[in-house]
C-alpha positions in Angstrom: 117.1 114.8 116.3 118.1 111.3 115.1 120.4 111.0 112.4 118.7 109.7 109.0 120.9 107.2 106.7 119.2 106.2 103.5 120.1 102.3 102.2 120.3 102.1 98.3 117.1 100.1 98.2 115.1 102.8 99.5 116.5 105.3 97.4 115.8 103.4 94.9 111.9 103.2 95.8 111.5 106.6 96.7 112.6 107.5 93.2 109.5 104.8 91.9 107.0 106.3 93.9 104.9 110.0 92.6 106.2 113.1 94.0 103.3 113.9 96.3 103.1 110.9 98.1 107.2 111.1 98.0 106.9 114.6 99.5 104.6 113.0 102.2 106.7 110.0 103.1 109.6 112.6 103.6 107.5 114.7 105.7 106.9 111.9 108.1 110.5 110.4 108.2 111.4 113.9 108.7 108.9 114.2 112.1 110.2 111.0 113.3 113.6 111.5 113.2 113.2 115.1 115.1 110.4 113.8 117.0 109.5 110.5 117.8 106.3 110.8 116.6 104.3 108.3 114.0 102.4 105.1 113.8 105.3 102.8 114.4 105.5 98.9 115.0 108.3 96.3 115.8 108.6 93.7 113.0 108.4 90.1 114.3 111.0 88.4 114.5 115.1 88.7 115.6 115.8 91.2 113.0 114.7 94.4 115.6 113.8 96.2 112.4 110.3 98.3 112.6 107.8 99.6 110.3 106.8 103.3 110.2 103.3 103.8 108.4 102.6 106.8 106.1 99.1 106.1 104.7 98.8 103.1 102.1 103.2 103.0 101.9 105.2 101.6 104.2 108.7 102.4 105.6 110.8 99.4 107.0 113.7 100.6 109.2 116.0 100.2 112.1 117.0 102.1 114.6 120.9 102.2 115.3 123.3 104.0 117.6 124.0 103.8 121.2 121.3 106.1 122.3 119.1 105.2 118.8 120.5 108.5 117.7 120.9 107.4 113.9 117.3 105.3 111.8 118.1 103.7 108.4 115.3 103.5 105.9 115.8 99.9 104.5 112.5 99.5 102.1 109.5 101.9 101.4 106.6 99.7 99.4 102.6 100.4 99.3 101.1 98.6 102.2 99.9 95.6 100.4 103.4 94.3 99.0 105.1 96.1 101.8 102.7 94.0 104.5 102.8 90.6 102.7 104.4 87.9 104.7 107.2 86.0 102.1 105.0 82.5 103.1 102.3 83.7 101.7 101.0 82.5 98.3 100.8 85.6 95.6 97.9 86.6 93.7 98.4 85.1 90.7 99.1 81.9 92.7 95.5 81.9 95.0 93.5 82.7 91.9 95.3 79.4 90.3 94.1 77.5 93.6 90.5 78.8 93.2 89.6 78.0 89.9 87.7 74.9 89.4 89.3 71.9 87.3 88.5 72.2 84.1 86.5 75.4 84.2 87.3 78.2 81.9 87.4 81.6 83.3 
């Protein structure tokens, strides 16, 4: 079984998301760690962190230790923050871009 050490930040998201869907993202941290299992993806990138997927939340992680013995959870988030590249233009921002000069809406 791998070793699970939490980072502040997802501590501190945990605490923001509902108890149910808390319960569940604990549940499936919990399989992974004793058995390997989950829907799992390498980020891109250098930073050899991966994503573990627990229905709309994500859970960004690594995986440390000789033998990846010991995973830290670094960020939980709901998949469309969680997912959203930091190049990427927010909401508020593309519906700016789409309105029409001048037009009220």
């Amino acid at each position: 079984m791998r070793k699970i050490t939490w980072s502040e930040d997802a501590r501190a998201d945990v605490r923001r998301i509902d108890r149910s869907t808390a319960m569940r993202i604990f549940t499936t941290i919990q399989r992974f760690a004793e058995t390997g299992e989950g829907d799992v993806k390498g980020l891109k990138g250098e930073s050899g962190e991966l994503r573990l997927r627990v229905g709309d939340y994500r859970v960004r992680f690594t995986d440390e230790g000789d033998d990846r013995s010991e995973f830290t959870p670094c960020d939980i988030g709901a998949r469309l923050t969680a997912d959203r590249v930091l190049e990427s233009p927010t909401l508020s921002q593309r519906a700016r871009k789409d309105r029409a000069p001048g037009r009220r809406q």
